[in-house]
N, C-alpha and C positions, 0 to 999 in steps of 0.2 A: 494790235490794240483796238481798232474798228471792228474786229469779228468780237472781240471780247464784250467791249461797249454793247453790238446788238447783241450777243447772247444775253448779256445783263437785263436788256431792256424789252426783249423779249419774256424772258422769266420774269420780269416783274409785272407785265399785261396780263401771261395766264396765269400769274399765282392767285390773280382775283378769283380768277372761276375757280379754279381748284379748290379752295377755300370754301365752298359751296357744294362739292361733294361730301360723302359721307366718310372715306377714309381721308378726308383735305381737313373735313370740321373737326375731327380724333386728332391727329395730327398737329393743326394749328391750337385746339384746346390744351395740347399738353404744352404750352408754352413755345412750338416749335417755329422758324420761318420759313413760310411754305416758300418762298421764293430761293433759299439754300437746294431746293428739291430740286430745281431746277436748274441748276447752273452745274458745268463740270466742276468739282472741287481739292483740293488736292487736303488729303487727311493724314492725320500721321498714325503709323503702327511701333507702338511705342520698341525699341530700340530690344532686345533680346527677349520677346514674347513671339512666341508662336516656332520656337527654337527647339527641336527635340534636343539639343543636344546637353541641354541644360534637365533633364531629365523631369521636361516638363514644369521647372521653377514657374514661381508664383511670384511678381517682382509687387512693390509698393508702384501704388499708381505715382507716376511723376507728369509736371506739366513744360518739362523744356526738352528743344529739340525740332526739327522741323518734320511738318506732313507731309505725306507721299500715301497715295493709294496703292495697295498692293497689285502686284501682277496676277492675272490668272490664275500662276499657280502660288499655292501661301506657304508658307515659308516650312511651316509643322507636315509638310509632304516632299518628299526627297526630291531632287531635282529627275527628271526624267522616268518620272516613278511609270510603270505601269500596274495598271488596273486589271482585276480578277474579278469574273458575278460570284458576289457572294449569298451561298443558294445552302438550304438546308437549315439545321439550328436553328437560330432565332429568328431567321426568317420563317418557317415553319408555325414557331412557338408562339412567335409575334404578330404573326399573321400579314406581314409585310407583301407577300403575294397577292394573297387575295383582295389586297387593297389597293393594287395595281401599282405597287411602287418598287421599280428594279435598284438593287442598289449590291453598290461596288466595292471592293476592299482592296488596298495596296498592296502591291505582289512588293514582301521586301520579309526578311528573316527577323525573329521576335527576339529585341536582345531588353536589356535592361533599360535603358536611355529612352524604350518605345514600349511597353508592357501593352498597351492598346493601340493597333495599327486606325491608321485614316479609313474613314467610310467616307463613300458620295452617292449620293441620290439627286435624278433629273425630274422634273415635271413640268409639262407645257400651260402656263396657265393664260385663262381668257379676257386679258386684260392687256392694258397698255405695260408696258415698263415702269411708267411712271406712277401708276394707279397701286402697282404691285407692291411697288418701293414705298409707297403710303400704306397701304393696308398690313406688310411684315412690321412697319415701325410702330404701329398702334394698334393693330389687330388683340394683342394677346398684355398688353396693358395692365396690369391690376389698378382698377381705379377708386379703389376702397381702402387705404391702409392707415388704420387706425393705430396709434401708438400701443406699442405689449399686445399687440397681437399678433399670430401668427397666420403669415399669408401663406393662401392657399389657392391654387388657379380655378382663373376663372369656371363657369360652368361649361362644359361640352369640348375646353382646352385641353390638351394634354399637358401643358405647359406656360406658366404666364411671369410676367417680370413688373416690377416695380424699382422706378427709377432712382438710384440713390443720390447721384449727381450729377444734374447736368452741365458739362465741364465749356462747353460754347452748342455751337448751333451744328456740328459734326458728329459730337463726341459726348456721349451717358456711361457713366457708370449704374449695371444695371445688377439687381439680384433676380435670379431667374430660379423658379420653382419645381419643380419634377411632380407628377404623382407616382406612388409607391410603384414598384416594379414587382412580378410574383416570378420567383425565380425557385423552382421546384429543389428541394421542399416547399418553401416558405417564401413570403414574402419579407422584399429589404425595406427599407427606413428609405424614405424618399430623399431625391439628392438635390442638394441648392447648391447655386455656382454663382461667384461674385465675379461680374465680367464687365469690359472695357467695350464698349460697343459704340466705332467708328466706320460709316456709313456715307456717302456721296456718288455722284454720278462722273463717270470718266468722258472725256472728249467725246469717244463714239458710242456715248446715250446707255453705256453698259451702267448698271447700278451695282456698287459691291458694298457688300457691311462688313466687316470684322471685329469676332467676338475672343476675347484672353482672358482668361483669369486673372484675378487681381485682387490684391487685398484692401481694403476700405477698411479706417475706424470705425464707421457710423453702422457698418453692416457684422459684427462677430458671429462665428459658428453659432450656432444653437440646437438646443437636445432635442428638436424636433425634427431637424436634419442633418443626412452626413453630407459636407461639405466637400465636393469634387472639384475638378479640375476640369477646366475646357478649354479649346481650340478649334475655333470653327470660322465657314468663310460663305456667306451667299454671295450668289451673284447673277443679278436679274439682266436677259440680254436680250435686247432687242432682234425682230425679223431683220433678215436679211435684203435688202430693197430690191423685189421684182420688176424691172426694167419695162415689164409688157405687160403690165397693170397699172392701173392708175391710182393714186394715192388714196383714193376716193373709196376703193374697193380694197383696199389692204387690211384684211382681218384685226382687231388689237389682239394680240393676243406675244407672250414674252416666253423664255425659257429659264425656269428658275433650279439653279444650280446649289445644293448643299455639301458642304464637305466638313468632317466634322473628326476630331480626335478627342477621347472623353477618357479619365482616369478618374473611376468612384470613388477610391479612395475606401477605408470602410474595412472590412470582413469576407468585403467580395474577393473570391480567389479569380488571378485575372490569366494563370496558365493554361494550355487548350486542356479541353475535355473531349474525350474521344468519340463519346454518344449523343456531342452537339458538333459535330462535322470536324472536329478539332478546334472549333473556336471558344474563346473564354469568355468566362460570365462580362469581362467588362464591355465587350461587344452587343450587351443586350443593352446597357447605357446609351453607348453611340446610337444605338438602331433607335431607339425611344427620341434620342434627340433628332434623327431625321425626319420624322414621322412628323415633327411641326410643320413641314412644309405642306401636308397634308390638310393640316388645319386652315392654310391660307388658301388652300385652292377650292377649300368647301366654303370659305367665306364670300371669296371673288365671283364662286359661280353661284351662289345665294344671292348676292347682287345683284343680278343680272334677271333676277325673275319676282313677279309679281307674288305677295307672299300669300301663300294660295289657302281657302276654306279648309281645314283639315279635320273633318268630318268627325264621324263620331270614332275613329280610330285616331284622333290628332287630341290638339290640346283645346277643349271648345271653349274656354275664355279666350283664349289668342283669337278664334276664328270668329267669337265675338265682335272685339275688338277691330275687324277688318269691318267687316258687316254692318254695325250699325254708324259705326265712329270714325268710318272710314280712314283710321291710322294704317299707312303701308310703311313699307321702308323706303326708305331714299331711292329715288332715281341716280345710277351709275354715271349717268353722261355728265358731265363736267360742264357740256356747251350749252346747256337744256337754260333756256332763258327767266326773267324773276318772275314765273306765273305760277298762277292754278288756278284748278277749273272748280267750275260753278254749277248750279243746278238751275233748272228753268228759272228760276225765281231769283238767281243774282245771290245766292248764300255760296258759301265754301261750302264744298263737298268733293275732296279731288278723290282721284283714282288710287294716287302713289301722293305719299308723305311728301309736302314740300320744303326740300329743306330752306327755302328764304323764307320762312314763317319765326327763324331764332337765328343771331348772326353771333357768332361764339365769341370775335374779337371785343364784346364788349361785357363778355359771361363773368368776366374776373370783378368787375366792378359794385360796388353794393353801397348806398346810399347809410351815409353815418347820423344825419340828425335825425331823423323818426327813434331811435334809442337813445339821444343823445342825452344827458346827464339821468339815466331811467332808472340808480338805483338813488337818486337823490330829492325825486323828488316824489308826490302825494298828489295825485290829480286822476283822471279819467285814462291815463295810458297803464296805471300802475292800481288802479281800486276795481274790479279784483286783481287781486294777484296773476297774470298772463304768465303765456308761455315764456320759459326760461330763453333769455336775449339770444343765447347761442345757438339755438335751437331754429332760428328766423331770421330772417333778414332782407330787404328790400332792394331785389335786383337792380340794374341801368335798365328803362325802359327802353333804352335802345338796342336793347338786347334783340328785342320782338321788332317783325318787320310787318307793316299793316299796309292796306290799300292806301295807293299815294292816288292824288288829284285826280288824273286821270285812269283810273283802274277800269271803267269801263269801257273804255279804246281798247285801250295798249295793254292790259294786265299788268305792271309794273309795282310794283309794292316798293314802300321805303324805309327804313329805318325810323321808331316811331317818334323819338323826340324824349321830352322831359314828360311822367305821366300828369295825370289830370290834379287827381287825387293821394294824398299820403300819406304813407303806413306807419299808423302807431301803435298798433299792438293789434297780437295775436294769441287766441285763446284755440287750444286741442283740449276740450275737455270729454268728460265720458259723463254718462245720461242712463238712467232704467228703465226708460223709452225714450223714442222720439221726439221732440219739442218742438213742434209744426208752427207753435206760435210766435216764434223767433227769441233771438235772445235783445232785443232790441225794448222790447215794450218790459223786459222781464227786471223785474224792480231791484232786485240783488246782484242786476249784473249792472255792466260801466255805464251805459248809454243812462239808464236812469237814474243810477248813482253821480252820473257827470251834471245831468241838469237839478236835480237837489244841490246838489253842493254849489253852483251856478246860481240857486234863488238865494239862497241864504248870503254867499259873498254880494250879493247885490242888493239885499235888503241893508249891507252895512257899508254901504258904496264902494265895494271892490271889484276888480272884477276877476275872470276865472280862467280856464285853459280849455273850456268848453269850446270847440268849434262854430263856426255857421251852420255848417253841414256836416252830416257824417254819413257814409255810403258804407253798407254794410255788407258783404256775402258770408252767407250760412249755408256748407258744405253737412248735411244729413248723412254719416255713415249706417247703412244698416246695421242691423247684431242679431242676435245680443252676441258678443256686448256692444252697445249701441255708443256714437262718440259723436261728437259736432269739432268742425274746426272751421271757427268764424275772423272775420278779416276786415278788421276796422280800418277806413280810410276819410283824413278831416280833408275839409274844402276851406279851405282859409280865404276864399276871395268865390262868393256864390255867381260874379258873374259871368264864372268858366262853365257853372250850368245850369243858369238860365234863361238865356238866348241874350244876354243882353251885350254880352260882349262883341255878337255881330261874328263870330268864328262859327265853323259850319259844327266842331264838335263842342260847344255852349249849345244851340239848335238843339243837338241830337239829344244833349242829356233833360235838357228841358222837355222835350215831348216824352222822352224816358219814363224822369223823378215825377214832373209833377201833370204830367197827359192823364186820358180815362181809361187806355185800353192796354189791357192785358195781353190781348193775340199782339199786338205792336212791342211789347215786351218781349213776346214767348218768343220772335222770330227777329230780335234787336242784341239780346245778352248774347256773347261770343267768349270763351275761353279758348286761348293759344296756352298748349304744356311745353313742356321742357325736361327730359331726364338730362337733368347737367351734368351729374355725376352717378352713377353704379352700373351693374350688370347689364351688360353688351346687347342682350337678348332684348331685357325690360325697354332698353333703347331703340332699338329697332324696332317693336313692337309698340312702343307710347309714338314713338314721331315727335313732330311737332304742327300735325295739321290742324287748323283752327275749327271749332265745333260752334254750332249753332245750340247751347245747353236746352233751349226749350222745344225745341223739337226732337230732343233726347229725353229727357228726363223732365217730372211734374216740375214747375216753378212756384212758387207762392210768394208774397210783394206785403211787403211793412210799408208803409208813408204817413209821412208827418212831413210838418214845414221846417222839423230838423233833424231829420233822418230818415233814410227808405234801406232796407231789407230786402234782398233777395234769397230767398232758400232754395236749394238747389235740392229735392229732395231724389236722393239715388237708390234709394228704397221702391223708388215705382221703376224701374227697370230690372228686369230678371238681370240682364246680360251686365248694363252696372253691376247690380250686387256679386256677380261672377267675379268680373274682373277686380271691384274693391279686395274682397277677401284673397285671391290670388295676390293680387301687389302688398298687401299686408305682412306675408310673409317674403319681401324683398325690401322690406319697410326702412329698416334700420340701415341699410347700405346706399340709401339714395338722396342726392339732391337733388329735387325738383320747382323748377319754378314755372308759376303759374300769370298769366297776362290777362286780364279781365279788360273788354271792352265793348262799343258798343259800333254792329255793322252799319256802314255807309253804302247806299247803295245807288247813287247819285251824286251829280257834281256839287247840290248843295248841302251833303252832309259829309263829302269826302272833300280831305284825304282825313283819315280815322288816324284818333288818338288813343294810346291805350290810358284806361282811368283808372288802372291803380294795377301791380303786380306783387307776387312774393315770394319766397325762397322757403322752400323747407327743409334745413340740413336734418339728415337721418333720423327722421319720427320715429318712436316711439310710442308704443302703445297699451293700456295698463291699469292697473290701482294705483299707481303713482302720479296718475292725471287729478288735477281738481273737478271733484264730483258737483254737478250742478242738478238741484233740487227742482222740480216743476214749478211753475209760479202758483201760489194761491188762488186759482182762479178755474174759472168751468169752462173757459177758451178752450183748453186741448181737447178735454171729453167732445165738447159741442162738435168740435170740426173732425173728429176721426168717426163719429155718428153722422154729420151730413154727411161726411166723404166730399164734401166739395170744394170752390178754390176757396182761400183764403186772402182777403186784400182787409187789412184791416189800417183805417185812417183815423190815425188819434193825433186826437188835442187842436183840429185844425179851425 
């Protein structure tokens, strides 16, 4: 009971850092507790699954019964089997050799009860055990699945799953994807497999998963795939302890064991053929499904390297993206402490993505009053017409972790708190230029329409839902087709920023909103991203490292004594306009949110609060946006003719 207690209490110290890696943040994002990962567990294999003798049956998932991790060897492999290289065929066909992956077939006679014998493939990967056992559980994810569609793996996968149930913290019912197989003649119809997938860590730090077929209501065949049958067993094992080495110097690195039985089910004939070494088409299935392990070992050693400029032979918005904006991917080390580095000047500017810039345990969370009663009522959140509620939403700002108090000692960042400012609506509209003048001053959008409607209820002694302040970011997409997506935030109590409340960020917004300089701006506005949710790549590639916007990209500044305008205009960056148009087409599959603040870079403007955030569930982009007219006015002409900054101060 005492080894137990410390193992318990052990795992629950390092689930914190793990949590802070990159397959820990995948991992605990899907709902999971990183701290299960860590403890030996005992899981159950549901009760006649993995049975040849049942000729492969498919049982209804049940949940009674008690768990046991399987032995080494799984049950769908005869006892005492031995193993044959299986070399020729679809090895050949599939190109399994020259991908450096040897793999094994059970020496045993082909009767009916077994139409497809066991395959096994080994590979050493360069990781921990535990990193491993992270990165197989999330790695291949589909993290997009929109109702009545048809899922399809992710990009660069051979294979990716989408969770149908998760039944406790051991055990998902998962639907797992294939792409098509070309099996001469022709290519077959890709194969889905609805599997039971129980996973945990044994006494001696061995990890095993076990995958069954299983039938789900929630999951039916469908005419876009033949639904198969599987049997399959990883099993991640740790090095053996070198007695004349110190622990210090022990490589991470695990050995990851695949074993797999697969019936396609289908049209595919599964008796041998003599001019594929005597082995049957349903062997080209299994061999496909070992080949995932492949994909975990490209990911793991991806990890481990800095994601390098890829030249004019690579993808040059990615290397972009490295370049000026300095997003990498995560740091692998789990122990790497809550910093990042800076530039002479005391800005963010890291080398590698820091992943304490977004803390995931609070990603689920979205604040309900900024919409709250939004189709009932007439005011400034709803005159124009904003983007449709669903479409938006107002992250926890403690999502984003900012410089704590003392950041320039210790580097330590901290979770940010409650934001400054709050989010009442959001407009994506599209434009047939640019609109440099902001939409702030613009008389047919809310800000103006808010204070009209404000003089008149108050000429009739009422009053209105017009804020103190309203802080405003205007996001310039270039085009054509050209688009703004602006980001309204009211200040319902000015003395959060105007120094009066004696807080070091009241200080900072004050010399902000209503100071004289511009270069104090251009090197004060700070943007933290977030892909919360799509494509694995887009994620590793956006990061979450925090950017200094004005020394990226032109800024231009609206102020009034009740409103200020920031335009972010992404048009004066080649390398922006690159990467805008590339994420455009990843558009529709992404949630991102976005952290607007302003940097501290002393102890009396730290520790930084962030002043307003947002969420963008899967934009869209179109003729179905509300088109916004130029203002009546010579503003735009005049300022694309000087070409210079634009600080325009009305009504003061």
């Amino acid at each position: 009971d005492a080894r137990k207690w410390k193992s318990a209490l052990d795992a629950c110290l390092v689930s914190e850092t793990v949590r802070d890696t990159t397959w820990g943040q995948l991992f605990v994002m899907d709902g999971r507790n990183a701290t299960t990962a860590l403890l030996p567990t005992e899981v159950m294999v549901r009760k006649g699954m993995g049975n040849t003798d049942d000729n492969m049956a498919v049982p209804e998932i049940q949940r009674t019964g008690a768990f046991t991790l399987p032995e080494d060897q799984p049950k769908f492999v005869q006892p005492g089997a031995a193993w044959k290289p299986f070399e020729g065929g679809w090895v050949t066909l599939l190109g399994t050799g020259v991908q450096g992956l040897r793999i094994l077939q059970e020496e045993r006679l082909r009767d009916q009860s077994s139409p497809c014998t066991p395959l096994k493939a080994q590979v050493i990967l360069n990781a921990s055990p535990l990193h491993a056992f992270l990165c197989l559980m999330s790695l291949a994810r589909l993290e997009f699945d929109k109702k009545n569609e048809v899922p399809r793996p992710n990009s660069g996968q051979r294979a990716s799953f989408r969770v149908i149930e998760r039944v406790d913290d051991h055990m998902d019912i998962i639907h797992l994807v294939f792409r098509p197989l070309y099996l001469f003649p022709s290519w077959t119809s890709p194969r889905d497999f609805v599997l039971s997938a129980t996973g945990g860590m044994k006494p001696d730090g061995t990890y095993v998963i076990c995958f069954d077929s299983v039938r789900h209501s929630k999951c039916p065949p469908t005419p876009e795939y033949t639904r198969g049958d599987m049997h399959g067993v990883y099993t991640i094992a740790p090095r053996k302890r070198d007695p004349t080495s110190s622990s210090s110097n022990t490589p991470h690195e695990c050995l990851l064991t695949s074993v797999v039985q697969v019936n396609p089910n289908g049209w595919v004939p599964l008796g041998p053929v003599p001019l594929l070494a005597h082995q049957g088409y349903g062997e080209a299935f299994a061999v496909s499904a070992l080949l995932q392990i492949l994909d975990i070992k490209d990911a793991l050693d991806h990890e481990r390297f800095i994601l390098p400029a890829l030249g004019s032979n690579g993808n040059p918005a990615q290397s972009a993206i490295v370049r000026d904006f300095g997003m990498m991917p995560p740091s692998p080390s789990f122990t790497r402490r809550m910093v990042d580095g800076d530039d002479g000047n005391g800005h963010d500017h890291s080398q590698s993505d820091d992943p304490f810039s977004y803390d995931f345990t609070y990603a689920t969370n979205e604040a309900t009053e900024s919409k709250m009663d939004f189709h009932k009522q007439r005011g400034i959140a709803t005159q124009p017409k904003p983007l449709p509620a669903h479409k938006w939403a107002q992250p926890d700002a403690n999502s984003f972790r900012v410089r704590g108090k003392t950041y320039k000692t210790d580097k330590i960042k901290i979770n940010a708190g409650n934001s400054i400012g709050r989010l009442f609506a959001v407009d994506v509209v599209r434009v047939d230029e640019t609109m440099y003048t902001g939409f702030s001053t613009h008389p047919t959008e809310r800000i103006q329409l808010g204070l009209e409607r404000e003089r008149q209820l108050k000429s009739k002694g009422l009053s209105s839902d017009m804020p103190p302040f309203i802080f405003v970011v205007n996001i310039c997409l270039p085009g054509p087709p050209f688009y703004h997506g602006v980001f309204y935030y009211a200040i319902d109590d000015r003395s959060t920023i105007d120094g009066t409340d004696g807080t070091p960020s009241s200080k900072l917004c004050n010399q902000f909103f209503f100071g004289d300089s511009d270069e104090f701006r251009d090197s004060t506005f700070k943007l933290i991203p977030q892909i919360v949710e799509g494509n694995f790549m887009v994620r590793k590639a956006v990061g979450s490292t925090p950017a200094i916007m004005g020394t990226k990209l032109r800024q231009e500044y609206v102020t009034n004594n009740r409103y200020f305008e920031v335009i972010l205009d992404c048009g004066s960056s080649s390398v922006a306009t690159g990467v805008i148009r590339l994420s455009l087409g990843y558009a529709k599959t992404l949630v991102v949110d976005m952290g607007f603040l302003f940097e501290g870079n002393s102890e009396t403007t730290l520790p930084e609060r962030i002043f307003g955030c947002v969420r963008m569930k899967y934009p869209e982009f179109g003729t179905h946006l509300r088109k916004v007219e130029p203002p009546p006015s010579e503003q735009q002409r005049n300022y694309e003719e000087r070409g210079g900054k634009l600080e325009m101060r009305v009504g003061e």
